[in-house]
Residue, then its C-alpha position, 0 to 999 in steps of 0.5 A: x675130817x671136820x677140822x678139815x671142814x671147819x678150818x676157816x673158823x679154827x684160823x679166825x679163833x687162833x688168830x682172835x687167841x692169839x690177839x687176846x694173849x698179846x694184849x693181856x699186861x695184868x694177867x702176864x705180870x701178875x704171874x711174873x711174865x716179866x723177865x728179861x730175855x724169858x718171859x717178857x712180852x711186848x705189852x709188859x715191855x710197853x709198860x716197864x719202858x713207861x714207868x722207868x720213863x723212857x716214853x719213846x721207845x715204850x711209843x716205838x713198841x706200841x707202834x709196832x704192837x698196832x702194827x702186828x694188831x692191825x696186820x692180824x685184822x687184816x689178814x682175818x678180813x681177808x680170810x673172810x671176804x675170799x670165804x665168802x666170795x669161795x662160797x657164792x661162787x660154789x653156790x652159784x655152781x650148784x646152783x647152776x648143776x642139773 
């Protein structure tokens, strides 16, 4: 039930995880998340791709890593404007209750 209750801020904490994971190069190739087909992420991809010189593809990935980022700002933005307008609207009812 209190997951329940909380559930609006366990959706902006795993979508702020999520966006943190997604970001991190250092920590994923440090422990070898760098292989092809397994364990290769887009920020490592974004790297390998620069440093083997293929600079427009590495700006496609990055265009479409913006992209996922920005699409997940959104979508926290928009959970926390219809929560807030939620909660003035119950409290405007309770307000209103004899």
């Amino acid at each position: 039930m209190l997951a329940f209750d909380e559930r609006y801020a366990l959706l902006t904490v795993l979508l702020a995880c999520f966006g943190r994971a997604i970001s991190e190069v250092g920590a994923v190739m440090i422990v070898g998340g760098n292989i092809d087909g397994f364990t290769r992420v887009m920020t490592t991809a974004i790297a390998l791709e620069t440093s083997k010189g293929d600079l427009p593809l590495a700006l496609a990935l990055g265009m479409v890593l913006l992209a996922v980022v920005l699409a997940l700002n959104a979508v926290i933005a928009l959970v926390a404007r219809w929560r807030g307008a939620r909660s003035e609207s119950l409290g405007a009812l309770q307000g209103a209750a004899p």
